[in-house]
Biopython code that builds the backbone (N, CA, C, O; Angstrom):
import numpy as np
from Bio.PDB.StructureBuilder import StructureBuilder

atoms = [
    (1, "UNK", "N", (84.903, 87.431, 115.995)),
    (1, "UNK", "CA", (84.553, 88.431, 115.011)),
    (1, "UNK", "C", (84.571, 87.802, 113.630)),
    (1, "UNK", "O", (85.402, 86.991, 113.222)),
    (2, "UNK", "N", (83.756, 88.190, 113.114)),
    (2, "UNK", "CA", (83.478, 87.546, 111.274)),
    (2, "UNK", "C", (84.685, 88.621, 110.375)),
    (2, "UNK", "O", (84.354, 89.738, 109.975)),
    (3, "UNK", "N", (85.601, 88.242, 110.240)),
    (3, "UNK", "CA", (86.567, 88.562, 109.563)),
    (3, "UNK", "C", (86.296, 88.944, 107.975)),
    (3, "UNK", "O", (86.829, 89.776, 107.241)),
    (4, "UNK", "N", (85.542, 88.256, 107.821)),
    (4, "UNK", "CA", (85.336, 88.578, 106.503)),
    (4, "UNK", "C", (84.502, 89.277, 106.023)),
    (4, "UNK", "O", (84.543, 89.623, 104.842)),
    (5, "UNK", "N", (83.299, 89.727, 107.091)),
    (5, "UNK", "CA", (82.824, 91.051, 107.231)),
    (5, "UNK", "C", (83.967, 92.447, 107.478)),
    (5, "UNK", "O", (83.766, 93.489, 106.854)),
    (6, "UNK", "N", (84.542, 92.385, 107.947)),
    (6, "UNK", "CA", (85.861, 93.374, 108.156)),
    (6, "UNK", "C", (86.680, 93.540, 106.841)),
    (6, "UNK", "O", (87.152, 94.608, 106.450)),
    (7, "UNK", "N", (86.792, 92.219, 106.154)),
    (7, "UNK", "CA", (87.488, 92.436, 105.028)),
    (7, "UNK", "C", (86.787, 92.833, 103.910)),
    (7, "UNK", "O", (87.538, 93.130, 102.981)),
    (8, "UNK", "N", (85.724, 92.932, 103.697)),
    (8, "UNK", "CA", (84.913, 93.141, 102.743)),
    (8, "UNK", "C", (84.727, 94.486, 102.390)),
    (8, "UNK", "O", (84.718, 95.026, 101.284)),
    (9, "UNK", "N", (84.499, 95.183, 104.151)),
    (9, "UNK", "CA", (84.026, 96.658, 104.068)),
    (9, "UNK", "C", (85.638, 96.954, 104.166)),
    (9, "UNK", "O", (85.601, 98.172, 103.992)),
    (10, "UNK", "N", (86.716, 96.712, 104.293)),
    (10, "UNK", "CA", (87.988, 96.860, 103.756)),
    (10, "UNK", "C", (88.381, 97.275, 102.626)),
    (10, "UNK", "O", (88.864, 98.347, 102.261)),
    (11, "UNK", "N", (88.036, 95.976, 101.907)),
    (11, "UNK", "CA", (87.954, 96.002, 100.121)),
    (11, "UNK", "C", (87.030, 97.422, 99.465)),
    (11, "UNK", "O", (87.316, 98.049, 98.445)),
    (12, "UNK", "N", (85.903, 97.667, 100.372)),
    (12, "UNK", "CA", (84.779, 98.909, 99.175)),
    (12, "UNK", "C", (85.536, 100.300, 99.705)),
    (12, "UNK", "O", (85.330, 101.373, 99.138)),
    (13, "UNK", "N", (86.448, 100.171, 100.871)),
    (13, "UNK", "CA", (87.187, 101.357, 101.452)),
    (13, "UNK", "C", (88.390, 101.373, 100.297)),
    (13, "UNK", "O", (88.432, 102.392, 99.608)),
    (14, "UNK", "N", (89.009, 100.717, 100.127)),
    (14, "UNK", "CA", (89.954, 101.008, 99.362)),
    (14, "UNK", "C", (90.096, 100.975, 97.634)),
    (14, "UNK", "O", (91.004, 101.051, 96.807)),
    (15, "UNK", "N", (88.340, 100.786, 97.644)),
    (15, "UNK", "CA", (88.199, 101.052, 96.101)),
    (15, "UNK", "C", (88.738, 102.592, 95.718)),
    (15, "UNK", "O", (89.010, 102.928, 94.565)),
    (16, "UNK", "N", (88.845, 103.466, 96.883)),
    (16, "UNK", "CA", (89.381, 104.341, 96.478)),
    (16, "UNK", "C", (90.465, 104.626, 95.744)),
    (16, "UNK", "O", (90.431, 105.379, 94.771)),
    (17, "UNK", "N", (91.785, 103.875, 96.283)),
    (17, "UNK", "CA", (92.966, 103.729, 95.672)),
    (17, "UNK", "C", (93.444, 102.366, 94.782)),
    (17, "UNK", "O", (94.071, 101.350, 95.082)),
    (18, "UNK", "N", (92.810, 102.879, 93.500)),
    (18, "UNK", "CA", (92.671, 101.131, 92.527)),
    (18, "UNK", "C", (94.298, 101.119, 92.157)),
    (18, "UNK", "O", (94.643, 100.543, 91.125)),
    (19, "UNK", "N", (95.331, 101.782, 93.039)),
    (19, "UNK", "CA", (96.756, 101.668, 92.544)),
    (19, "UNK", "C", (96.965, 100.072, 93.664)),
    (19, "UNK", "O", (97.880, 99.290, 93.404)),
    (20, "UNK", "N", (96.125, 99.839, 94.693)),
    (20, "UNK", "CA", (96.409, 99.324, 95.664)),
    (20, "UNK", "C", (95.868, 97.789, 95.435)),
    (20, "UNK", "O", (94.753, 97.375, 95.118)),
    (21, "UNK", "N", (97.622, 96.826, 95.845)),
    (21, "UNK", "CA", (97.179, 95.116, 95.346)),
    (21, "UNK", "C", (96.477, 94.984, 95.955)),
    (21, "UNK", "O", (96.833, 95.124, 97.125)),
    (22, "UNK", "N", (94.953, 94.622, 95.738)),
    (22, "UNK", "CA", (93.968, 94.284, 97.074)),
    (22, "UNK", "C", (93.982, 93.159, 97.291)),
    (22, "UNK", "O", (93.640, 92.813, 98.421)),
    (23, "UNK", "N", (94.317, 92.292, 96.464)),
    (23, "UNK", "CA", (94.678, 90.706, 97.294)),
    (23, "UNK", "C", (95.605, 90.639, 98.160)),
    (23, "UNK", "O", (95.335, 89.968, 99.155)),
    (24, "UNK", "N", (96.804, 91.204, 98.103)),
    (24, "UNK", "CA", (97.745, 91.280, 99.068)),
    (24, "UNK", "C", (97.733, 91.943, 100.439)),
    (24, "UNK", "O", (98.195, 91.519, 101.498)),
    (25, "UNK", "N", (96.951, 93.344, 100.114)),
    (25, "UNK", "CA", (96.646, 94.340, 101.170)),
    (25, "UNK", "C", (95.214, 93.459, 102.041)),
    (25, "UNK", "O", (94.934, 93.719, 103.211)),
    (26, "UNK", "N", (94.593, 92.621, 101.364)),
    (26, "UNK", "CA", (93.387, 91.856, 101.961)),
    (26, "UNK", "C", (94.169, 90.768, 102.918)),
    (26, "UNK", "O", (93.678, 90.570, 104.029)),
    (27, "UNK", "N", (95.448, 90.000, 102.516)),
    (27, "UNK", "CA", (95.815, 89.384, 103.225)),
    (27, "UNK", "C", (96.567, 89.569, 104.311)),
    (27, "UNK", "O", (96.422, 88.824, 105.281)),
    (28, "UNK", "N", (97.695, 90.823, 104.312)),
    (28, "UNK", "CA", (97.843, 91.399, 105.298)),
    (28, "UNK", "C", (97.176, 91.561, 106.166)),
    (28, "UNK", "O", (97.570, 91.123, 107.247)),
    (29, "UNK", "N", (95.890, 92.247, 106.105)),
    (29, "UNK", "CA", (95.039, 92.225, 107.243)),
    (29, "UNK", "C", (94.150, 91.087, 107.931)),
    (29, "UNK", "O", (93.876, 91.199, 109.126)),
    (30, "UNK", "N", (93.712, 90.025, 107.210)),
    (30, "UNK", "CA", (93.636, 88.978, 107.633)),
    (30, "UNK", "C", (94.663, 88.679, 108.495)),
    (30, "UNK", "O", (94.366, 88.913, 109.667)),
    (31, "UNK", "N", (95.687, 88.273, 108.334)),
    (31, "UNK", "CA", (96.873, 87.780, 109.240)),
    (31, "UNK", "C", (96.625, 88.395, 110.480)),
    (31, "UNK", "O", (96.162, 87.849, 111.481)),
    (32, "UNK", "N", (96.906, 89.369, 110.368)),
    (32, "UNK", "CA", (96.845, 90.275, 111.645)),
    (32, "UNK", "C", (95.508, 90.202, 112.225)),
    (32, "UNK", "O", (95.390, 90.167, 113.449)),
    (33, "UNK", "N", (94.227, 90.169, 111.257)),
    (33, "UNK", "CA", (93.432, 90.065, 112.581)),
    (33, "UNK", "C", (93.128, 88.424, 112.996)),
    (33, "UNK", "O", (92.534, 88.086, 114.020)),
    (34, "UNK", "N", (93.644, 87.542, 112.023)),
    (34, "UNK", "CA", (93.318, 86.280, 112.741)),
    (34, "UNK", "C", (94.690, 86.005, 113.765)),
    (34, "UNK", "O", (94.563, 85.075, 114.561)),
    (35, "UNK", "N", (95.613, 86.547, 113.775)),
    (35, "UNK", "CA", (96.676, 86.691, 115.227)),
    (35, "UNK", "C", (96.267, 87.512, 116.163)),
    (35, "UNK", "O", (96.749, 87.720, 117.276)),
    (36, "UNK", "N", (95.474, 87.906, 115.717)),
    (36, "UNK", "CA", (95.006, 89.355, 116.832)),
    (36, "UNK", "C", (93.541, 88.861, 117.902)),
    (36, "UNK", "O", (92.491, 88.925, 117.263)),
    (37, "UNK", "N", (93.515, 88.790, 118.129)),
    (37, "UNK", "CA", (92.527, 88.059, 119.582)),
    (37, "UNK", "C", (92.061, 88.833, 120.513)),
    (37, "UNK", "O", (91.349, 88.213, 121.303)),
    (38, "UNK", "N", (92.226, 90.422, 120.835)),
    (38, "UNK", "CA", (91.717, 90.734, 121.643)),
    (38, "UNK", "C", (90.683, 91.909, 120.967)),
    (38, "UNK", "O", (90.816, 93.087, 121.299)),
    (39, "UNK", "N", (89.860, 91.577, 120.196)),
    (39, "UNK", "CA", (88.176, 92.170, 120.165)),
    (39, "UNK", "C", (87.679, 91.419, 120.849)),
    (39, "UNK", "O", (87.810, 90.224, 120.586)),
    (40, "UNK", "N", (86.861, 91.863, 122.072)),
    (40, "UNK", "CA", (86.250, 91.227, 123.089)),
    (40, "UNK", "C", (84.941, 91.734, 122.558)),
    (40, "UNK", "O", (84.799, 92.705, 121.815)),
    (41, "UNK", "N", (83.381, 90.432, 123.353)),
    (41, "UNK", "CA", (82.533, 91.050, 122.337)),
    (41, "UNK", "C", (81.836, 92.544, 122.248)),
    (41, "UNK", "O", (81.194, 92.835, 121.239)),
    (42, "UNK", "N", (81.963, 93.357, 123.189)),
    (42, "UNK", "CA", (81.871, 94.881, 122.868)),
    (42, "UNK", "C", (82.657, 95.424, 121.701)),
    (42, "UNK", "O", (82.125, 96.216, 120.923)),
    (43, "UNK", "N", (83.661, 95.105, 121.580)),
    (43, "UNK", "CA", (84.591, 95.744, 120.107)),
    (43, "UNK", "C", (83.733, 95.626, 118.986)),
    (43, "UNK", "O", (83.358, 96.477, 118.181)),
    (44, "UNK", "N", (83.353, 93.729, 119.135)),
    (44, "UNK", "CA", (82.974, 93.042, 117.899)),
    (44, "UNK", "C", (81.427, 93.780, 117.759)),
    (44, "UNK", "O", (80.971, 93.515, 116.647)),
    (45, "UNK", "N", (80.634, 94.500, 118.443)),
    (45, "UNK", "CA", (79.329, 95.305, 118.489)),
    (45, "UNK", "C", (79.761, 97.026, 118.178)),
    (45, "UNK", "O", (78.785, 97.575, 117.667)),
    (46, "UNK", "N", (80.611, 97.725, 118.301)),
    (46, "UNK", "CA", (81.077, 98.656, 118.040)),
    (46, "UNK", "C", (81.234, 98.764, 116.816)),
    (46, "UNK", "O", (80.751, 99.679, 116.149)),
    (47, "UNK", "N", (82.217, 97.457, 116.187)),
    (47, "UNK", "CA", (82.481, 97.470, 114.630)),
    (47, "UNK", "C", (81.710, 97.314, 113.711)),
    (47, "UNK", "O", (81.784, 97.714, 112.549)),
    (48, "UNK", "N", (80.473, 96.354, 114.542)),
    (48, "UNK", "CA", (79.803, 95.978, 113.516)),
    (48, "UNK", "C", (78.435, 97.248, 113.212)),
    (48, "UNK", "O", (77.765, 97.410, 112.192)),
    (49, "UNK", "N", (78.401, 97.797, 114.187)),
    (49, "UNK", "CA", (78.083, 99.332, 114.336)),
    (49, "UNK", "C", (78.323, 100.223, 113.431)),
    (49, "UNK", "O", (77.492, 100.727, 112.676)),
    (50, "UNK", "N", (79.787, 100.501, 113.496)),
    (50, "UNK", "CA", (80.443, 101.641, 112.605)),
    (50, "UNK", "C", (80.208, 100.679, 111.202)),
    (50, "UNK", "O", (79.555, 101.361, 110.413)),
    (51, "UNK", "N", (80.411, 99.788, 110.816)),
    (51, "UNK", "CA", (80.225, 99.136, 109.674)),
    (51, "UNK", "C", (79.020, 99.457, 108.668)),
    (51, "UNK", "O", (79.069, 99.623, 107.449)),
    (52, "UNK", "N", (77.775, 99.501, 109.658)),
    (52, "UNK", "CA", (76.203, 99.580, 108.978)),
    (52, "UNK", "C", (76.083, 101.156, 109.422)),
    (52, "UNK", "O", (75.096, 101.592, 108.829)),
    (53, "UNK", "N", (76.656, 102.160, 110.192)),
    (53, "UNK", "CA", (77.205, 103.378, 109.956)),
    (53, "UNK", "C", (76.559, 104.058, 108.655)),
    (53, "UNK", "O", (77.276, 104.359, 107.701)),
    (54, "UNK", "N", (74.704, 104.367, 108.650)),
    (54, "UNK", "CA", (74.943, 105.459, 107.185)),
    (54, "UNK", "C", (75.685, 106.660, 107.092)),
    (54, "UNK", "O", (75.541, 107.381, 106.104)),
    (55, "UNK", "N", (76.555, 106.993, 108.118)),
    (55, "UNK", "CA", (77.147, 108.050, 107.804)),
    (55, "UNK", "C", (78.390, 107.925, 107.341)),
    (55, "UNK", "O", (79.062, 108.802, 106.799)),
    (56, "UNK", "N", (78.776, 106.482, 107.631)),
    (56, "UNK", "CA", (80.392, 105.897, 106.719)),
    (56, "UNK", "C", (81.419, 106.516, 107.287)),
    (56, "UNK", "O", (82.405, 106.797, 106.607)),
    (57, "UNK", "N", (81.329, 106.920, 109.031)),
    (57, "UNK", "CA", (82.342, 107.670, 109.495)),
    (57, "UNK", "C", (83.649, 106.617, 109.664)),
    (57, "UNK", "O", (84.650, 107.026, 110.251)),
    (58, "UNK", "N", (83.603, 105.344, 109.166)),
    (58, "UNK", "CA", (84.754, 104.242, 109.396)),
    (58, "UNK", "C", (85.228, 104.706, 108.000)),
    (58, "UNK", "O", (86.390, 105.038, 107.766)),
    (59, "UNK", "N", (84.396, 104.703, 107.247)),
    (59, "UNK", "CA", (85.219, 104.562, 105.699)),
    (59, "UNK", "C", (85.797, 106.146, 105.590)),
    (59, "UNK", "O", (86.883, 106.332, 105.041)),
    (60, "UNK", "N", (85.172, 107.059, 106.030)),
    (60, "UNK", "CA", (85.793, 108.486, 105.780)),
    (60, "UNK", "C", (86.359, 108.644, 106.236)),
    (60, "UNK", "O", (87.157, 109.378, 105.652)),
    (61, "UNK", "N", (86.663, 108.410, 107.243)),
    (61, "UNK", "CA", (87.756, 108.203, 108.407)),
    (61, "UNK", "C", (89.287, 107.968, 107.940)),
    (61, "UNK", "O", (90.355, 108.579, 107.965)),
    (62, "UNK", "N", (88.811, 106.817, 107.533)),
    (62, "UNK", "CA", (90.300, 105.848, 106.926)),
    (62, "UNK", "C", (90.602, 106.604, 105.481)),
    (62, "UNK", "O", (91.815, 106.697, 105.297)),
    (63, "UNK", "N", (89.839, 107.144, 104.456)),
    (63, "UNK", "CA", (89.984, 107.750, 103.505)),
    (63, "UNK", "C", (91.171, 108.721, 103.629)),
    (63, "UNK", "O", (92.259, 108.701, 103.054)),
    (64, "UNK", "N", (90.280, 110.237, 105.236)),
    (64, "UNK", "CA", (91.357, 110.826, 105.426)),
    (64, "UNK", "C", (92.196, 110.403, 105.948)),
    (64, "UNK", "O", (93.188, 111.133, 105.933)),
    (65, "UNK", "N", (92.336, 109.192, 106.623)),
    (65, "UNK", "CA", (93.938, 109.156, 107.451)),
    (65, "UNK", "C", (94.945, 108.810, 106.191)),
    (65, "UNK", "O", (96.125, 109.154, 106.116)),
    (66, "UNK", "N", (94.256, 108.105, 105.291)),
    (66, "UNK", "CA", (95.082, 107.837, 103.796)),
    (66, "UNK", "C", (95.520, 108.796, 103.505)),
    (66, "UNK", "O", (96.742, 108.901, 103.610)),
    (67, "UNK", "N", (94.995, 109.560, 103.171)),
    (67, "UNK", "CA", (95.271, 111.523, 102.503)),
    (67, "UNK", "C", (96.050, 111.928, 102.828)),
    (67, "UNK", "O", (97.087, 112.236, 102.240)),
    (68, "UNK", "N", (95.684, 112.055, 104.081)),
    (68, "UNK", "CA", (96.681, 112.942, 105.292)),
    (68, "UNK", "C", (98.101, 112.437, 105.246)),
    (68, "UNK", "O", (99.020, 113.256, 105.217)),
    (69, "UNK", "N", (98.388, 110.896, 105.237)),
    (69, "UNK", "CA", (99.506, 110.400, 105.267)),
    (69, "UNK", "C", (100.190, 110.072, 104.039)),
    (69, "UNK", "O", (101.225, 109.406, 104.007)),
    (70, "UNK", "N", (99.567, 110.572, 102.969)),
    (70, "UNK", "CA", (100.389, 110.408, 101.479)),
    (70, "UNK", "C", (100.894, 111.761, 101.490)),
    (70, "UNK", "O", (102.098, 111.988, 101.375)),
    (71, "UNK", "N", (99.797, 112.909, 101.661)),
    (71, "UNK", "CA", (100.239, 113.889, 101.654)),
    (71, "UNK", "C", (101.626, 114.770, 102.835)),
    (71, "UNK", "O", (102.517, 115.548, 102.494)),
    (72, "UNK", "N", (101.422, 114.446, 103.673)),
    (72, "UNK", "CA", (102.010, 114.731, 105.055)),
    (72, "UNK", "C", (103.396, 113.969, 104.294)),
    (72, "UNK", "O", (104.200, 114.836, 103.953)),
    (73, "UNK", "N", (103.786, 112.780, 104.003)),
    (73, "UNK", "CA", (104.861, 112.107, 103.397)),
    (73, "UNK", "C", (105.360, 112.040, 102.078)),
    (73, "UNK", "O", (106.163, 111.292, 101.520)),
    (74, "UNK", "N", (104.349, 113.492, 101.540)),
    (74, "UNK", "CA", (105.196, 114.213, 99.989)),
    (74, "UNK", "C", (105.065, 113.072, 98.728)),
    (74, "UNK", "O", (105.812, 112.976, 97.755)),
    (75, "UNK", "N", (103.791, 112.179, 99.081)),
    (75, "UNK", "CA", (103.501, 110.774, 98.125)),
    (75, "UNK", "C", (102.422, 111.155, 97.360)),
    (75, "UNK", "O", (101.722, 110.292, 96.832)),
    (76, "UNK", "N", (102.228, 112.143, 97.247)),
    (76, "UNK", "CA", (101.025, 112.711, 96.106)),
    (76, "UNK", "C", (101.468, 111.890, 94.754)),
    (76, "UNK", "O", (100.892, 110.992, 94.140)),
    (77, "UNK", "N", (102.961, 112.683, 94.491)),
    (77, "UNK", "CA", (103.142, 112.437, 93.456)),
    (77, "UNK", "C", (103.741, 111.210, 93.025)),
    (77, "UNK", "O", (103.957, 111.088, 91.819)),
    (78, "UNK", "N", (104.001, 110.420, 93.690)),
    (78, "UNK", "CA", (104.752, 108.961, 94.038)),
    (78, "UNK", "C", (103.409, 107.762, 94.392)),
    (78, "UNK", "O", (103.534, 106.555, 94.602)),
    (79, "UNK", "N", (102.294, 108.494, 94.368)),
    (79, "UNK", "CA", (101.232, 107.250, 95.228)),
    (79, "UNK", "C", (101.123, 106.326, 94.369)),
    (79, "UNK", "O", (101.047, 105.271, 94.998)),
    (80, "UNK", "N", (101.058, 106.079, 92.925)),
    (80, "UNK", "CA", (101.031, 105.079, 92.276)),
    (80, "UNK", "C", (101.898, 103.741, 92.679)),
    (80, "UNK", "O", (101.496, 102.586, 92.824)),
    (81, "UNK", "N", (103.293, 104.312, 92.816)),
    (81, "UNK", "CA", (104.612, 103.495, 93.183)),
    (81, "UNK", "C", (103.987, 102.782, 94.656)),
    (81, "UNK", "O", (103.769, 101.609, 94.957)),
    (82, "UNK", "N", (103.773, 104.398, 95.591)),
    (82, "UNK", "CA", (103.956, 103.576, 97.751)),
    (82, "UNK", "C", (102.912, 103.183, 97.295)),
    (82, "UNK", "O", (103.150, 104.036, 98.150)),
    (83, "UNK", "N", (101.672, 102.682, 96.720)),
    (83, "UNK", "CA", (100.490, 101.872, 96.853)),
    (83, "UNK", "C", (100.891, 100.357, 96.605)),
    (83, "UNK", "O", (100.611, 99.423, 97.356)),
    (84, "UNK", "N", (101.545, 100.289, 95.502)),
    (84, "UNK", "CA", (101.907, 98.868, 94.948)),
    (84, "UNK", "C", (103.255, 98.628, 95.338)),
    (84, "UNK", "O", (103.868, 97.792, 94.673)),
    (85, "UNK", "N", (103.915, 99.260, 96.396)),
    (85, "UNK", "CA", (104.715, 98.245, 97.630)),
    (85, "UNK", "C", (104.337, 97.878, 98.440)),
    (85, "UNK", "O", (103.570, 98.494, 99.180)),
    (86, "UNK", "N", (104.664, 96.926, 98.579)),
    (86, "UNK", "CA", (104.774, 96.207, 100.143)),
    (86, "UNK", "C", (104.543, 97.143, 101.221)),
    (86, "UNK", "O", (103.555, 96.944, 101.928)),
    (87, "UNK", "N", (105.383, 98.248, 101.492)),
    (87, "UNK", "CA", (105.432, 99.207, 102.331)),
    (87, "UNK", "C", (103.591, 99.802, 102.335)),
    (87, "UNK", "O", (102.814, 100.028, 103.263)),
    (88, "UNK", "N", (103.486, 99.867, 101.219)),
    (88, "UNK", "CA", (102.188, 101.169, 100.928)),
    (88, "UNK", "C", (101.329, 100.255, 101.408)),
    (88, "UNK", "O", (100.333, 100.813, 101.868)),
    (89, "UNK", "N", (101.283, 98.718, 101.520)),
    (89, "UNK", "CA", (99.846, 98.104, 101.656)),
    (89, "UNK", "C", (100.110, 97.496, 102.927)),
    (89, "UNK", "O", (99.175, 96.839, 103.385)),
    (90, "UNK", "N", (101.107, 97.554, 103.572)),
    (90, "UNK", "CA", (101.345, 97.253, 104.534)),
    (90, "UNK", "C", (100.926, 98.857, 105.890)),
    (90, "UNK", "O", (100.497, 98.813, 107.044)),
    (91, "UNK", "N", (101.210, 99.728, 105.242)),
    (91, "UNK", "CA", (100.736, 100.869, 105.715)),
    (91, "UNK", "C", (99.100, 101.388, 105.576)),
    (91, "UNK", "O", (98.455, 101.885, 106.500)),
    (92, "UNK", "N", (98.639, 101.162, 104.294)),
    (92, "UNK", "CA", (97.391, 100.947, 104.106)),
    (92, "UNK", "C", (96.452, 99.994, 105.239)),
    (92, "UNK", "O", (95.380, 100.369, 105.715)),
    (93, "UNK", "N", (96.995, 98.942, 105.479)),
    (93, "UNK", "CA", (96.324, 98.143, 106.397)),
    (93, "UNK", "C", (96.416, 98.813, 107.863)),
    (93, "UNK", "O", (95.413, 98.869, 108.575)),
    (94, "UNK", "N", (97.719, 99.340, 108.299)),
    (94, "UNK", "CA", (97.948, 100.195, 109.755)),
    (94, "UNK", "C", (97.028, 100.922, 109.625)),
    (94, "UNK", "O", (96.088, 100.553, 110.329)),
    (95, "UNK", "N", (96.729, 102.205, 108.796)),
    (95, "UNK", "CA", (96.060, 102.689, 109.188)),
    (95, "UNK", "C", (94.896, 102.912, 108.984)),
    (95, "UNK", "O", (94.364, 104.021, 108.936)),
    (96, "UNK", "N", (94.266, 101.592, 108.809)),
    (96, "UNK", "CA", (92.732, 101.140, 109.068)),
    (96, "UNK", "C", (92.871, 100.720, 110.132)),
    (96, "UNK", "O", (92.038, 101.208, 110.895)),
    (97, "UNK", "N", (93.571, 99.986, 110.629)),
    (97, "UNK", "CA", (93.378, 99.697, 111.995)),
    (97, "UNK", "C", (93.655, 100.432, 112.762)),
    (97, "UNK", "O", (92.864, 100.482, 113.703)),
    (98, "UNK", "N", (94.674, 101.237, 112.816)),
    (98, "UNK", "CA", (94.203, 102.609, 113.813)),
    (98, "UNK", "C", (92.933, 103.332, 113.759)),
    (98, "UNK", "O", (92.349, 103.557, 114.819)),
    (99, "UNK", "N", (92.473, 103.694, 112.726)),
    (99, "UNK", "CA", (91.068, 104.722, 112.717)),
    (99, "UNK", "C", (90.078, 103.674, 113.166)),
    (99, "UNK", "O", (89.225, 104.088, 113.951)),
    (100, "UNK", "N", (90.002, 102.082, 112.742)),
    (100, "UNK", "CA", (89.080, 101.454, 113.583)),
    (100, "UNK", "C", (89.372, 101.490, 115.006)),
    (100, "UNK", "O", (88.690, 102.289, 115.648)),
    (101, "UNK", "N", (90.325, 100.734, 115.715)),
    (101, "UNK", "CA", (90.828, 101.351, 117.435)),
    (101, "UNK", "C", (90.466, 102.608, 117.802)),
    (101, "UNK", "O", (89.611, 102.548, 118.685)),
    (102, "UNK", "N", (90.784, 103.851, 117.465)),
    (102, "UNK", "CA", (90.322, 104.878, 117.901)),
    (102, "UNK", "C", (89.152, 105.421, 117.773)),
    (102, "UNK", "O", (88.713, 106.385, 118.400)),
    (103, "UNK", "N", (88.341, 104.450, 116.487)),
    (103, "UNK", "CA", (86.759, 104.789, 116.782)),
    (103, "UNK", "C", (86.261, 104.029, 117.655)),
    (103, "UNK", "O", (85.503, 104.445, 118.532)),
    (104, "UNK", "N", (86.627, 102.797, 117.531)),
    (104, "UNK", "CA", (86.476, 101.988, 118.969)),
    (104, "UNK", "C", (86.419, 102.708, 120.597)),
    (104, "UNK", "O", (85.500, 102.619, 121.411)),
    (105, "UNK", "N", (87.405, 103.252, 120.701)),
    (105, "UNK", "CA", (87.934, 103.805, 121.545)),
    (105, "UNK", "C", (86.937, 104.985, 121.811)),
    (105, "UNK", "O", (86.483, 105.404, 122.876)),
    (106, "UNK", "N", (86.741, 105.379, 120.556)),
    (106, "UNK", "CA", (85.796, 107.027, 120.667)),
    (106, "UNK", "C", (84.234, 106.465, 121.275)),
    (106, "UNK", "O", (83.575, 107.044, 122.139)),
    (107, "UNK", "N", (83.898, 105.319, 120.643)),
    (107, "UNK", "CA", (82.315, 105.108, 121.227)),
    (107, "UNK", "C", (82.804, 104.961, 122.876)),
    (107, "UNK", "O", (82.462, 105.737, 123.768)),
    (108, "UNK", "N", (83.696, 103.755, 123.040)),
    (108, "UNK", "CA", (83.528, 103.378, 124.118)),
    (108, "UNK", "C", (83.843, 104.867, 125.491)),
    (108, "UNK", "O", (83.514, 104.466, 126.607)),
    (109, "UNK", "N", (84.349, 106.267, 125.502)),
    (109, "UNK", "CA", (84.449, 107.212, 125.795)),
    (109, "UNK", "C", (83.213, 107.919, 125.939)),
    (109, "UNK", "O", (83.015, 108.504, 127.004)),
    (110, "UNK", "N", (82.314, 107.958, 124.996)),
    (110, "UNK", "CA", (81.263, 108.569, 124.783)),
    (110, "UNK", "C", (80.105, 107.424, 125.652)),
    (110, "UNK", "O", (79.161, 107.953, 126.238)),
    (111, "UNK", "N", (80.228, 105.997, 125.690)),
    (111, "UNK", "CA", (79.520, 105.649, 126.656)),
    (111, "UNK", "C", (79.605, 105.827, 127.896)),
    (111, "UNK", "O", (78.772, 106.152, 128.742)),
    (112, "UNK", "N", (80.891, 105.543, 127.948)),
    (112, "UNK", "CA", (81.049, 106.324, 129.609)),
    (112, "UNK", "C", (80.846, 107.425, 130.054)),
    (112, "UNK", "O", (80.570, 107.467, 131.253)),
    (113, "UNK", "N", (80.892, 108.526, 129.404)),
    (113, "UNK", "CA", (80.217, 109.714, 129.488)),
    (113, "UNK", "C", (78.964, 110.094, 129.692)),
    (113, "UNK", "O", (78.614, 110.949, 130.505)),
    (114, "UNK", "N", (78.184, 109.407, 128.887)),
    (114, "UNK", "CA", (77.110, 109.453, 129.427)),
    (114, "UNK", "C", (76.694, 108.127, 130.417)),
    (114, "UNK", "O", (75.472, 107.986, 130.450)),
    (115, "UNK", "N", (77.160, 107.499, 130.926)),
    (115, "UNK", "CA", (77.130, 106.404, 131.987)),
    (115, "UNK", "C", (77.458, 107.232, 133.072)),
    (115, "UNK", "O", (76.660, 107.245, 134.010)),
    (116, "UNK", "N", (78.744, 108.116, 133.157)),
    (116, "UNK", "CA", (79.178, 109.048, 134.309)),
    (116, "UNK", "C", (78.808, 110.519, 134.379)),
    (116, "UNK", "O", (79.063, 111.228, 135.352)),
    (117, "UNK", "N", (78.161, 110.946, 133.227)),
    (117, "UNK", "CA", (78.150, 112.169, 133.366)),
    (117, "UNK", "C", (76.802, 112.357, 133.330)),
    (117, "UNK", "O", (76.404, 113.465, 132.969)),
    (118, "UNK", "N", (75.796, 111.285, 133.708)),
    (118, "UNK", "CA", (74.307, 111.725, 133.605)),
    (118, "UNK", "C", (73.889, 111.971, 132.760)),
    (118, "UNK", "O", (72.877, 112.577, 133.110)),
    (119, "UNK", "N", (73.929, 111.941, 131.231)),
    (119, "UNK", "CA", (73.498, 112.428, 129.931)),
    (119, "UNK", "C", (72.470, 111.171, 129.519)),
    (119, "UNK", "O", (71.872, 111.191, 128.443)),
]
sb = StructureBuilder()
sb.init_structure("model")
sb.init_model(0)
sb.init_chain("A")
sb.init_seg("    ")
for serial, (resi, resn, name, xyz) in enumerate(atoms, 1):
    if name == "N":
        sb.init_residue(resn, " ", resi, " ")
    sb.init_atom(name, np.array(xyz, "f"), 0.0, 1.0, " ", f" {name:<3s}", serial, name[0])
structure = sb.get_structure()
């Protein structure tokens, strides 16, 4: 997988939150995905999928799981601070990679569905 395609559309996702170190939060996720080895090449066609996505359901995605989890964790008013810890960009990076896995997860469901269900 071209990593730095991943990190890029990373970086225009989190222009949202300019509280957030993006060099640091960029390297975090590097690490992890150059330790990380199992996108097999269907993943790496899925992502690169949701990536060119005009509907940006990767980036809206991750937007709300951001939301949801500042808010849900009473960081509305604190997000300046959890963005520019360690913690916040370390969490920032989790949960991009969850909403990518589970969109992953969501195509690959929906192919089988219609692979098994005749559609």
């Amino acid at each position: 997988m071209n990593v730095d395609v991943l990190l890029n559309a990373f970086e225009k996702m989190v222009s949202n939150y300019p509280e957030l170190s993006l060099d640091e939060a960029k390297g975090v996720l590097k690490q992890y995905l150059l330790k990380r080895r199992d996108f097999d090449v269907q993943d790496e066609a899925i992502i690169e999928a949701l990536l060119r996505d005009r509907d940006r359901l990767l980036e809206q995605s991750f937007i709300e799981g951001v939301d949801e989890y500042l808010q849900k964790q009473g960081l509305d008013k604190k997000r300046v601070d959890f963005l520019r810890s360690k913690e916040g960009q370390d969490k920032i990076v989790e949960i991009f990679l969850s909403v990518l896995e589970k969109l992953v997860d969501y195509y690959y469901q929906v192919l089988l569905n219609r692979q098994f269900g005749g559609l």
